[in-house]
N, C-alpha and C positions, 0 to 999 in steps of 0.2 A: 545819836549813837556815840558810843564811848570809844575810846581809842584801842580800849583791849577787844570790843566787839569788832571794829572792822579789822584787826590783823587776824580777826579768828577769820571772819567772812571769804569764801570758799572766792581765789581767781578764778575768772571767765576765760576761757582760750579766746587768742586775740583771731585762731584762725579756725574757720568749719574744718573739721577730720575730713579726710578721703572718705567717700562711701564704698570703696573697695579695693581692692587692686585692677590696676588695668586687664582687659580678658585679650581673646584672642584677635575680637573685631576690633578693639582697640589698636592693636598692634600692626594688623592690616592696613588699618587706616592710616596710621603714621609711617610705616616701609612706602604706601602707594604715594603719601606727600615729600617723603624724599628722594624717590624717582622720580618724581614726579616735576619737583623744584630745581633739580640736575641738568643745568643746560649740555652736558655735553652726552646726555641721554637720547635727549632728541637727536642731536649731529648723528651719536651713534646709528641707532634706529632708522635716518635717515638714510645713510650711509649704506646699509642693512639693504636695504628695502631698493636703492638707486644701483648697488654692486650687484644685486642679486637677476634685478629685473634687466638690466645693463648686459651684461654676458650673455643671457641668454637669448637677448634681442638678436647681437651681435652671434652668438651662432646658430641663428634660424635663420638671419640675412646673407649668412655666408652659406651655408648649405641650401636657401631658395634660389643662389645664383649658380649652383654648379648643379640644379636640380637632377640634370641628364645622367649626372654621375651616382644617384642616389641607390640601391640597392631596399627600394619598396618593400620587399619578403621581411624581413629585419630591420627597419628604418621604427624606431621610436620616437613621435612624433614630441610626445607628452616629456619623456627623460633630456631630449635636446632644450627643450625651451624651458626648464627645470634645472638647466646645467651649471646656473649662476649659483646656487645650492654649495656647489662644494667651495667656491669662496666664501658667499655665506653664512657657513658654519664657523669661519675664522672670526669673522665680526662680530656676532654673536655669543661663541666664546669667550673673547675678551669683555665683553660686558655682563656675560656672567659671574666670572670672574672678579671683576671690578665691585659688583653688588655686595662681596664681602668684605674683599679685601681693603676697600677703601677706606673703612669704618676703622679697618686698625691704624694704614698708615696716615689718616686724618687725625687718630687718638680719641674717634668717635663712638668707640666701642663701649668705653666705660659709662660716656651720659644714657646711652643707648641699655644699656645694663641697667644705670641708674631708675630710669624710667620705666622699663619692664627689663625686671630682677630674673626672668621665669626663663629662661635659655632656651630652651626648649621649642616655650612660644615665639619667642624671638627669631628666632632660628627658623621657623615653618612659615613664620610670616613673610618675610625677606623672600622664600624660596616660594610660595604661593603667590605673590606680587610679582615676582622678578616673571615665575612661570606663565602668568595672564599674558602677562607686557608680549612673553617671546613668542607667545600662540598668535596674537591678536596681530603683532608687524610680520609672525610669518606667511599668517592667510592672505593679506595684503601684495605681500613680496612674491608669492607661490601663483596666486591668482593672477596676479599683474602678469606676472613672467607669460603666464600659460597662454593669456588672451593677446599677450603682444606680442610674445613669440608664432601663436597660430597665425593671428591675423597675416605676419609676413612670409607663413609658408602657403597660406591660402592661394598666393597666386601662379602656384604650381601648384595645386590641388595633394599635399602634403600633409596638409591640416586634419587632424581631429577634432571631436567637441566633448563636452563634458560629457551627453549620454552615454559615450562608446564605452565598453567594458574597461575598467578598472582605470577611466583617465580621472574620473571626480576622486577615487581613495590617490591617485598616485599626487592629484595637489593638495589635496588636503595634508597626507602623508609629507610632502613638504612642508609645510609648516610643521607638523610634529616632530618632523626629523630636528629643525633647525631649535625646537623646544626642547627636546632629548641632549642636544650638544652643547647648549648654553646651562644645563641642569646640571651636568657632567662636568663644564668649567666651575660651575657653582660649589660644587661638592669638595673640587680640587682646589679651590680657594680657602675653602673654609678649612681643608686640610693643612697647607703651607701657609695662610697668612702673609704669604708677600705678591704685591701684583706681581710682578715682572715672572717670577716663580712658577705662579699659577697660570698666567697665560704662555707663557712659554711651553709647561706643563702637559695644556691643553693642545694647543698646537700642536706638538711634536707626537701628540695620544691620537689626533683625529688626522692630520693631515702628514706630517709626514714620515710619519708610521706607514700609511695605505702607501705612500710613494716606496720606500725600502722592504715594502714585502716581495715587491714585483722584480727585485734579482735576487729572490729566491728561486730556487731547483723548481721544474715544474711539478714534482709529485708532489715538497714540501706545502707550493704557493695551494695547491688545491684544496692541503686542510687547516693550513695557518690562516688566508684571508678571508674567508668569512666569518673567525672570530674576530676581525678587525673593527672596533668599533662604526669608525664611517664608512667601511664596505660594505659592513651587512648591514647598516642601518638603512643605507642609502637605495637599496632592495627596494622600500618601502614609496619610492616615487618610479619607480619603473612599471612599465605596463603590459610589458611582453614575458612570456616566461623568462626564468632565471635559468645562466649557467647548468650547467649538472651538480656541480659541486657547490654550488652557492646555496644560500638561506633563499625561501619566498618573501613576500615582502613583507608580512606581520612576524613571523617569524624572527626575522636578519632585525627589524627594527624591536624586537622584545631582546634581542642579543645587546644594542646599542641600549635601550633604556635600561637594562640591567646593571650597564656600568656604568649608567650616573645614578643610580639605586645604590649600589655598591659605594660609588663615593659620596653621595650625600649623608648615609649612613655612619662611614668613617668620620666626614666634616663633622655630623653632630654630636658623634660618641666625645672626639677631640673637643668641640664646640664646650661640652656640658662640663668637663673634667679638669679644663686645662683655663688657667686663669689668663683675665680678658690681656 
């Protein structure tokens, strides 16, 4: 072969082309490996799961010892042993939260870009992983509470069981409550981009918002707190009717998932528009 034939002769790519672009399970797969690889995930989770079932040990053990004082007619067995929930939602939050925010203030955002370009998908992946993660430690944390909180009211025959009317929707409902508030942090991250921001953000939306409605006027408090996101959401682990003025418990918790609806929406419009 002559020297003019091989400068014609067509280069070989030294690397195989992608057979596509990354899809959706793609993208799953790599959000589920960096939660997943996150040691301070598990603490969190942990954390989570020991805060939640902790409290509310702590007030079935204190309410099985003053049993004689109980008020049985109105006594919710299922919402006391459940009560570790509204801390909870604080810890769970902040790991919401974090699931976004971190990717910026790491500067992990761009290779993450790099990798799947499609925002969009990126975006639903992060929130469908983060979402699994916060159902699956809440059924954990929700169940645990229930079964250790009865067990210590059992010895004053205080205890419920899962068959009794609406005690299985109100722990399950726990968990989803605590999935609805960390989706909610999620959204408000992806909104502000800064942690501290966003869980602050969240905090002061879920927790102590519900604290500052309560020196409102009483006519006001009547139609102000059940738009309150963790008020009304919180509906949805209780097992005796509600208030007059309050949401029922799908209901109050469709109020609560609306506003992390609401801001996940906002996070992605931001998310797709606004340069990483």
């Amino acid at each position: 072969m002559t020297t003019t034939q091989l400068a014609a002769a067509p280069r070989q790519p030294l690397l195989t082309p992608a057979a596509g672009r990354a899809g959706f399970a793609d993208a799953l797969r790599s959000e589920f490996t960096k939660i997943r690889s996150t040691r301070s995930t598990y603490w969190t989770l942990l954390a989570l799961v020991v805060v939640t079932v902790g409290i509310g040990a702590i007030a079935c053990y204190g309410t099985a010892s003053h049993a004689a004082q109980v008020d049985r007619t109105s006594f919710d067995a299922t919402q006391l042993s459940l009560g570790g929930l509204y801390v909870g939602q604080l810890v769970i939050a902040v790991l919401g939260a974090l699931t976004i925010t971190s990717e910026y203030s790491t500067r992990m955002i761009g290779t993450s870009l790099a990798v799947q370009p499609r925002r969009g998908t990126l975006f639903a992946a992060k929130a469908v992983v983060f979402a699994m993660v916060s159902l699956a430690t809440g059924l954990v944390a929700s169940f645990g509470s229930f079964f250790l909180g009865q067990a210590l009211l059992s010895s004053h025959h205080l205890n419920v069981t899962l068959s009794q009317p609406n005690v299985l929707r109100a722990v399950i409902g726990g968990a989803l409550f605590l999935t609805a508030c960390g989706m909610f942090a999620y959204g408000l991250g992806a909104i502000l981009r800064h942690t501290a921001g966003a869980i602050t953000a969240a905090i002061g939306l879920l927790f102590v918002l519900s604290i500052l409605v309560n020196f409102l006027p009483g006519s006001w408090y009547d139609h102000v707190s059940k738009w309150m996101p963790a008020i009304a959401g919180s509906q949805v682990w209780v097992t005796r009717a509600p208030d007059p003025h309050m949401f029922s418990a799908w209901p109050g918790f469709a109020v609560l998932a609306s506003y992390a609806a609401i801001a996940i929406a906002a996070g992605l419009l931001l998310f797709r528009t606004r340069d990483a």
